[in-house]
C-alpha positions as CSV (number, residue, x, y, z in Angstrom):
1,X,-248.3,9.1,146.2
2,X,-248.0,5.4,147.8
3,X,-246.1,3.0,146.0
4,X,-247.9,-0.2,144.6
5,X,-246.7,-3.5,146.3
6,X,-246.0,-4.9,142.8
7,X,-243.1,-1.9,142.4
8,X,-242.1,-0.5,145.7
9,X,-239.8,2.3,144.0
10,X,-242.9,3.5,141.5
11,X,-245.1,6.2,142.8
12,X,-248.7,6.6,141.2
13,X,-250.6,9.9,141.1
14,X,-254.1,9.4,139.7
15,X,-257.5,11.5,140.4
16,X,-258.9,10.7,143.6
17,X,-261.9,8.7,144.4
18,X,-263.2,11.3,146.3
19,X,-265.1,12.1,143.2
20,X,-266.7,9.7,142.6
21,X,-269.0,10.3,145.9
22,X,-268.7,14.2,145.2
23,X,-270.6,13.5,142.1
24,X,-273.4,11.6,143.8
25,X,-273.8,14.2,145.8
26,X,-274.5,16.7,143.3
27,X,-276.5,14.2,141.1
28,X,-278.4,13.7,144.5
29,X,-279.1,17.7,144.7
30,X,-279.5,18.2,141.3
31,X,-282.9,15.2,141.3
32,X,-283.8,17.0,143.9
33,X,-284.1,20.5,142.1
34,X,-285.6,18.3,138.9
35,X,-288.3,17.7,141.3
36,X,-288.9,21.4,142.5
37,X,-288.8,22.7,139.0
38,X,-291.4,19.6,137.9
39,X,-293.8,20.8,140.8
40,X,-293.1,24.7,140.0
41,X,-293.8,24.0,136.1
42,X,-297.3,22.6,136.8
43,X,-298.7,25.7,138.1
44,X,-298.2,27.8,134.8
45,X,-300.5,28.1,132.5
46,X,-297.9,27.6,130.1
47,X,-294.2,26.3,130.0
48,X,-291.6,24.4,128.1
49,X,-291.7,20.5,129.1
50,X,-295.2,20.9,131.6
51,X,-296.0,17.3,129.9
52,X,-292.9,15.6,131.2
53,X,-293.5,18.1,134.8
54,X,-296.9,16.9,135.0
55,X,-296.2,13.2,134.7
56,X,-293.4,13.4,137.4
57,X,-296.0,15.1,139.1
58,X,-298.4,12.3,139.6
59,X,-296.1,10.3,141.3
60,X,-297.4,10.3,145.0
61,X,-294.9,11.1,147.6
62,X,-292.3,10.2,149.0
63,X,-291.6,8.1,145.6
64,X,-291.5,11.4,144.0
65,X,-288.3,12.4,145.8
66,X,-286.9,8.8,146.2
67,X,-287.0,8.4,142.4
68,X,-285.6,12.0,141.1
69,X,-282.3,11.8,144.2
70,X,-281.7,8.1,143.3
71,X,-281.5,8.4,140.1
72,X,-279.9,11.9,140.1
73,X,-277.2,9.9,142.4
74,X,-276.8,7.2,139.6
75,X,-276.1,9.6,137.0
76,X,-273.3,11.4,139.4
77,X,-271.6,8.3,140.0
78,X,-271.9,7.2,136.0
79,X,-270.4,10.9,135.3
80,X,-267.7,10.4,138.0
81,X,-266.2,7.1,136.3
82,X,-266.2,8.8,132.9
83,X,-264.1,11.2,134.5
84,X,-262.3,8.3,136.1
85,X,-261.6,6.8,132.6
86,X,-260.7,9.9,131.1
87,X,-258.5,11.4,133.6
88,X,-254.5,10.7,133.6
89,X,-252.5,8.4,135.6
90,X,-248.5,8.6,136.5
91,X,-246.5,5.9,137.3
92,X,-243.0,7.0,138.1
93,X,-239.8,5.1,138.9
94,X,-236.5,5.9,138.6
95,X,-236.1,4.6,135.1
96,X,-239.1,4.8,133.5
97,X,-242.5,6.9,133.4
98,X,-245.6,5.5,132.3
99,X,-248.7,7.8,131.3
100,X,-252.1,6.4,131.1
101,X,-255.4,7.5,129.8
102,X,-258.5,6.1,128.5
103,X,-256.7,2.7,129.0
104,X,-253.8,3.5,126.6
105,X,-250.4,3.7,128.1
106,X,-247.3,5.3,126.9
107,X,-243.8,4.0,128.8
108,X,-241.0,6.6,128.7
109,X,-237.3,5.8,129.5
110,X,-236.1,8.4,131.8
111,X,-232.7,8.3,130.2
112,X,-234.3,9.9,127.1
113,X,-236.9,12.4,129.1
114,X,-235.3,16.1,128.8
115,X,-237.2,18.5,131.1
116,X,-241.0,17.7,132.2
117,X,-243.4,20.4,133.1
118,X,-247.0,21.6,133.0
119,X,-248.5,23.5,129.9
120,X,-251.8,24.9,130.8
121,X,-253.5,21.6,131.6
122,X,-251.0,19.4,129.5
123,X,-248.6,17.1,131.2
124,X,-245.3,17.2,128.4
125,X,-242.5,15.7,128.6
126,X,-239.4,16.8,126.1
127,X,-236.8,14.8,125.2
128,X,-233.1,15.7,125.2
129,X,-233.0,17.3,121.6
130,X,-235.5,19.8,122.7
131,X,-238.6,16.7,120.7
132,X,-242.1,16.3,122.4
133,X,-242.6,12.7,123.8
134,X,-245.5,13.2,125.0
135,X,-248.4,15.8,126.2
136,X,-251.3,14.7,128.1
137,X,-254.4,16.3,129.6
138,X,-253.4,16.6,133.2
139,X,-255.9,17.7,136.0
140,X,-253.4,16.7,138.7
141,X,-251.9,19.0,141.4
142,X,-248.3,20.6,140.2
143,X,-247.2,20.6,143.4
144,X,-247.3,17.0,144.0
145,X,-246.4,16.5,140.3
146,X,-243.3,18.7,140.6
147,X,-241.9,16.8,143.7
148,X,-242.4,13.1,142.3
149,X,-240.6,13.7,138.9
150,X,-237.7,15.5,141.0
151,X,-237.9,12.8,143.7
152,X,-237.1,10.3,140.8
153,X,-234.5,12.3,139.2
154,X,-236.4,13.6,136.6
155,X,-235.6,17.3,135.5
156,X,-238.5,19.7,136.2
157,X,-239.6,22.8,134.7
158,X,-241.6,25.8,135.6
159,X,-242.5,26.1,132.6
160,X,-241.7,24.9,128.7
161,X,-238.0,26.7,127.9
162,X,-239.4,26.3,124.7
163,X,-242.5,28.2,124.6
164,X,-241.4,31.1,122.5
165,X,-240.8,29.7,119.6
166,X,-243.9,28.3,118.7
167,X,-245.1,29.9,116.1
168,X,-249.2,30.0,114.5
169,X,-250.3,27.2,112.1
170,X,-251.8,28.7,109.1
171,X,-253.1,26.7,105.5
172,X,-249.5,25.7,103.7
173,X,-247.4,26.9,106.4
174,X,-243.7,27.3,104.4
175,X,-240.4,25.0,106.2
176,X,-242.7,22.1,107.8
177,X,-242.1,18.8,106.9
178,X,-243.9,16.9,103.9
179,X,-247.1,15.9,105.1
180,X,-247.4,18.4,108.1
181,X,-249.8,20.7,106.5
182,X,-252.3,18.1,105.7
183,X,-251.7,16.6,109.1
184,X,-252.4,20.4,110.6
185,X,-255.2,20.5,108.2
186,X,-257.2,17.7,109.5
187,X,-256.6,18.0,113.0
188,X,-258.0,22.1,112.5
189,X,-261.3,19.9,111.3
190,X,-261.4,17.4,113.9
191,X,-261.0,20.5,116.6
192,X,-264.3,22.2,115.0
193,X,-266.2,19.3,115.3
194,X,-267.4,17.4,118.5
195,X,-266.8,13.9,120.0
196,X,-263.0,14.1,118.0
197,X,-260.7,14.2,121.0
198,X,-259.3,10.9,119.5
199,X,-259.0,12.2,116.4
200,X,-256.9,15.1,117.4
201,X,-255.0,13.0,119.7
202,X,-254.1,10.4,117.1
203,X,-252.8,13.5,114.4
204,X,-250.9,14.7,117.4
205,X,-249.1,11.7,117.4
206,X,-248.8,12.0,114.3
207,X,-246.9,15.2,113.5
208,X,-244.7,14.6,116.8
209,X,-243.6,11.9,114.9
210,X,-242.5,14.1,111.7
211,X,-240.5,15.9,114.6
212,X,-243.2,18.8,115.6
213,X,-244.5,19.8,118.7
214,X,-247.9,21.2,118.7
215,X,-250.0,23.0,121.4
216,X,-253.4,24.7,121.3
217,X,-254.9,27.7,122.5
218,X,-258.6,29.0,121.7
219,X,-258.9,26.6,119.3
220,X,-255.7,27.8,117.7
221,X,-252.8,25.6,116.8
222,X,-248.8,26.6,117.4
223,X,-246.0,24.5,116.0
224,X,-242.3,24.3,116.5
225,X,-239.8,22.7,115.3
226,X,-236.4,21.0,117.3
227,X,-233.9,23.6,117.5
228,X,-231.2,22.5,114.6
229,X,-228.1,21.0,116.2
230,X,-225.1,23.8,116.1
231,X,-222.5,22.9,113.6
């Protein structure tokens, strides 16, 4: 949690870089094992894939080994800066959080950011009338989390004060706002379907802005509603 020399007052919290040669390491193993199941394959009379074993196969040692832990180690490292891209970044200052992921950012004033805590693995951040501003996959530690929000007076929660009134999304929910059940609709489709994690972040988005919050569990989706201002 060292402050940039642009912004002495922010602090950043991002996914380490230690990944990046933890991957390599396990790419490194796993070419290594690719090898050892190539060299077990060829002595079967019959197996799945004993083509592609028996052309690794006639590669003469040590080239063998060099080629399957190199490019087991270049795979690790290509996996590591996916994760890289895909993982969230926090920049905190007194007066304003930014959120970043897969280079889109979000900049929130801290005088409209109600309480801030973790959901599952979702960063969210409410705002003072009880609306979701954001929510973000977060794979960062709480702890450290916790203490930088409340270090820049920032009001943190154990948990979402608002959890129990989310209620289950079915077809043509009644009370939701026109265009929320279509919105609901589409983003049940887009979370059946692979390679959509856009698509259901962008109808997110979307119904937040009608005024809904929306979390998901098991593929399931729960909804609430701001509490109505007492008269």
């Amino acid at each position: 949690m060292k402050p940039t020399a642009k912004d002495r007052d922010a602090t950043v919290l991002a996914q380490g870089l230690w990944i990046v040669p933890a991957f390599a390491a396990i790419g490194a193993v796993v070419g290594w094992l690719v090898k050892l199941l190539a060299n077990w394959l060829v002595t079967l009379r019959w197996a799945p894939m004993k083509g592609p074993a028996e052309l690794l196969n006639s590669i003469p040692e040590p080239w063998l080994t060099v080629l399957g832990v190199t490019a087991g180690v270049l795979l690790g490292v290509f996996v590591a800066f996916i994760a890289l891209h895909e993982a969230l970044t926090v920049r905190l200052t007194d007066t304003h959080v930014t959120l970043t992921i897969r280079d889109e950012s979000q900049e929130l004033s801290r005088a409209d950011t109600g309480p801030v805590f973790l959901d599952g693995k979702f960063l969210v951040l409410l705002g003072h009338h009880a609306q979701e501003m954001a929510r973000e996959p977060c794979d960062l530690d709480a702890a450290e989390l916790a203490a930088a929000f409340t270090a820049h007076g920032y009001t943190w929660a154990a948990e979402d004060p608002y959890k129990a009134d989310f209620r289950l999304w079915v077809p043509d929910t009644p009370g939701l706002p026109v265009g929320a059940n279509a919105l609901m609709s589409a983003r049940a489709t887009a979370m059946r379907k692979t390679g959509t994690e856009e698509d259901v972040r962008a109808l997110r988005g979307e119904l937040n802005r009608l005024g809904l919050a929306v979390r998901d569990e098991k593929k399931r989706q729960y909804w609430r509603l701001p509490p109505r201002p007492s008269a």
